[in-house]
C-alpha positions in Angstrom: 143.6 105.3 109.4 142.9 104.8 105.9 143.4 107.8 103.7 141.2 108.5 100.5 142.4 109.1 97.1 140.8 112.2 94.9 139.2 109.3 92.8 136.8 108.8 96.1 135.3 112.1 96.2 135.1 112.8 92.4 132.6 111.9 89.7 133.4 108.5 88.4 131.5 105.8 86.0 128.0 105.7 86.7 128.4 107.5 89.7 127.3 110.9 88.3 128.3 113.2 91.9 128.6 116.4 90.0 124.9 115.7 88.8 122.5 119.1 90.1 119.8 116.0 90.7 121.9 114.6 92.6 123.7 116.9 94.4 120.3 118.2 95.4 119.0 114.7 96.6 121.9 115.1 98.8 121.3 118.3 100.5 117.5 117.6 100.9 118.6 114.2 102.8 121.5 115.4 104.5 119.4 118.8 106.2 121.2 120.3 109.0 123.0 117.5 110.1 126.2 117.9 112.1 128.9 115.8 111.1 129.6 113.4 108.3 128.4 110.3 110.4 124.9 111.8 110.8 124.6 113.0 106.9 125.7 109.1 105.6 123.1 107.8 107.9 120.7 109.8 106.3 121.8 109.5 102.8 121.8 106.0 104.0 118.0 106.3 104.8 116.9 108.0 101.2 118.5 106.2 99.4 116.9 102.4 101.0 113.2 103.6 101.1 113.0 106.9 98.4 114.1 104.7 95.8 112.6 101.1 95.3 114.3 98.3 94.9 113.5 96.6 91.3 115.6 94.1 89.6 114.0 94.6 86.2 115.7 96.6 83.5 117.6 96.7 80.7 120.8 94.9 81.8 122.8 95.6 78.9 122.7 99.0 78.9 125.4 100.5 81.0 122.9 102.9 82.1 120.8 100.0 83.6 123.6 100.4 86.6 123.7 104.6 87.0 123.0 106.7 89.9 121.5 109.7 88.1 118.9 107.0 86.4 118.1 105.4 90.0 117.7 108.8 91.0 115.6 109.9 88.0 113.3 106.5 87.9 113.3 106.2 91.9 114.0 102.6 91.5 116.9 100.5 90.9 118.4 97.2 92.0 121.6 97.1 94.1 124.6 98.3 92.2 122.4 102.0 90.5 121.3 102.3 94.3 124.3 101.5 95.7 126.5 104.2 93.1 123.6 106.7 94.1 124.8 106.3 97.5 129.0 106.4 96.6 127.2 109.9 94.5 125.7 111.3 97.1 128.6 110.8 99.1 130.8 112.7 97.7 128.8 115.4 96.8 128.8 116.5 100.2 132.8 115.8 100.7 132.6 112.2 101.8 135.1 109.9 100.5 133.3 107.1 98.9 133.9 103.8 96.9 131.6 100.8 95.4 132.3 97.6 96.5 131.2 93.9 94.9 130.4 90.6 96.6 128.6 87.3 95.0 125.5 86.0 97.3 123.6 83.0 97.3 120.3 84.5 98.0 118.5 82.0 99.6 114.9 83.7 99.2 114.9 85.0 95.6 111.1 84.9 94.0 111.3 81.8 91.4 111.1 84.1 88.7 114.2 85.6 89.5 116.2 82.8 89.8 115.3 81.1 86.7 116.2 84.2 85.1 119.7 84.4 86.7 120.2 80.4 86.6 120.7 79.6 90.0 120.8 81.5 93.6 123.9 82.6 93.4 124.0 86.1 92.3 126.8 87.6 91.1 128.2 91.3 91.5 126.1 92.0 94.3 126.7 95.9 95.1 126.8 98.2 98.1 128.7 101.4 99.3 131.7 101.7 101.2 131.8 105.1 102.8 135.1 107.0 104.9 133.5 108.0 108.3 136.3 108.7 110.9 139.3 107.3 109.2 137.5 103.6 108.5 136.1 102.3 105.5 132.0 101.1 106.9 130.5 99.1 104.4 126.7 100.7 104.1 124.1 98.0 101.9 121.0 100.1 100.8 119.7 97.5 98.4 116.4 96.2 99.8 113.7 99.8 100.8 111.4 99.2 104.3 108.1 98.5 102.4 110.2 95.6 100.3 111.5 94.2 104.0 108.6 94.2 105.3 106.5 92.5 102.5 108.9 89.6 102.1 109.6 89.3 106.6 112.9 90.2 106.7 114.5 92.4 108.8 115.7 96.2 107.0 119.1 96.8 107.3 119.9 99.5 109.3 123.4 101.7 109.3 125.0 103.7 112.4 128.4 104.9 110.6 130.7 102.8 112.3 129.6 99.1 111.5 129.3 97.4 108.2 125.9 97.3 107.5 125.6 93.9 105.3 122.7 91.2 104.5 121.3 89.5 107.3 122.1 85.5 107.0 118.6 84.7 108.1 115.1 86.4 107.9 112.8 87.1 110.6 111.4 83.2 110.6 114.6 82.3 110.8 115.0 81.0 107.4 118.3 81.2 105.2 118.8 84.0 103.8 121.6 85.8 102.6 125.5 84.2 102.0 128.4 86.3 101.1 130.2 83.4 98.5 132.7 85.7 96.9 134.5 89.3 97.5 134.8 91.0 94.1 136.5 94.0 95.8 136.2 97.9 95.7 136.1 100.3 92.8 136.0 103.8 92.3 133.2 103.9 89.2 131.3 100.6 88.2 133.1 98.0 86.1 130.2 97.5 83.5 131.6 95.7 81.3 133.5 93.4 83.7 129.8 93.1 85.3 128.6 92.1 81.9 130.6 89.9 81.3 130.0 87.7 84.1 126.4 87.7 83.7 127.0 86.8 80.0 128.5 83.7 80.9 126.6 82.5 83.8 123.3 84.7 84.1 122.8 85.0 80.3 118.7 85.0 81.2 118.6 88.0 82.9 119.9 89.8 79.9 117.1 88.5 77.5 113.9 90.6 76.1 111.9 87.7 78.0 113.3 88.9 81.7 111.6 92.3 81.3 108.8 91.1 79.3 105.5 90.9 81.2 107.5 91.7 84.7 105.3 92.9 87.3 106.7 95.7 90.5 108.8 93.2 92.3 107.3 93.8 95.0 104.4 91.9 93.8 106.7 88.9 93.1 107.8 88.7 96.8 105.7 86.6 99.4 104.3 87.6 102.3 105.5 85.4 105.2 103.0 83.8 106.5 101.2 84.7 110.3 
């Protein structure tokens, strides 16, 4: 069994848990479930589909990462919606941590991957949650109407698996490869984060990458019949 530290179920960097916003988002998605498996699932839930996944924003701005801004905008890419998660965790008791992995994301939309120079896409973020004395990894990056538009399958999350990207989409074509493990944290390394993409994703940290950007969504294509 692996035991939690405080740091796991207190407010941390960018992961706001003592937030009212969020500790209300929390509630509301939890309801009257019965155990701490059955609220992360549907923490799980709110968190993939209320709030939309969108690359674009201000990526030198440690805000640009928060959970009380995903909440606020209801949109964010993975590492805000993946520390809205780790929040809302703990706001209701569960011990919760934000882990890092790089992925060669085999689908990205052009623009995005001129902007980040290359597939590879570094600090790739989800939640790592404490349900019955394991650590279950829980990815709530990509929201239904997202999956759906772009033929891949939504990741789904029963509180005792890992719930990770799937390595190929509906069509069977390459998707998502896990290249590097970054590890686990209690709050978000910003600055480390910045770093990196400083040195090898300097694009997506110009004016230009926000400039004219449309909803992702619109960016994505629709598989065709």
């Amino acid at each position: 069994m692996n035991a939690p530290s405080e740091i796991h179920l207190q407010p941390a960097r960018l992961i706001e848990s003592d937030d009212p916003a969020i500790i209300a988002f929390a509630h509301e998605a939890a309801g009257e479930a019965d155990d701490d498996i059955e609220r992360a699932i549907r923490l799980y839930g709110a968190v993939r589909d209320q709030i939309a996944y969108d690359p674009y924003d201000r990526l030198t701005e440690p805000e640009s990462c928060s959970a009380r801004r995903a909440l606020s905008r209801r949109r964010g890419f993975c590492i805000p919606k993946a520390a809205l998660l780790v929040a809302a965790a703990r706001a209701l008791g569960i011990p919760a941590r934000i882990g890092f992995a790089d992925v060669r994301n085999h689908l990205a939309s052009p623009r995005l991957i001129k902007a980040n120079n290359g597939d590879i896409f570094r600090w790739h973020s989800y939640a790592e949650l404490l349900l019955a004395g394991n650590w279950v990894k829980a990815t709530p990056a990509f929201d239904l109407r997202l999956c759906r538009q772009a033929g891949i399958e939504a990741l789904e999350f029963d509180g005792r698996h890992d719930s990770m990207f799937h390595a190929y989409d509906q069509r069977q074509r390459r998707h998502m490869e896990y290249v590097l493990e970054r590890g686990h944290f209690a709050g978000v390394p910003f600055e480390a984060v910045l770093a990196t993409w400083q040195t090898h994703s300097p694009g997506v940290l110009d004016e230009s990458y926000l400039a004219g950007a449309r909803s992702f969504i619109e960016e994505v294509n629709k598989p065709s019949a």
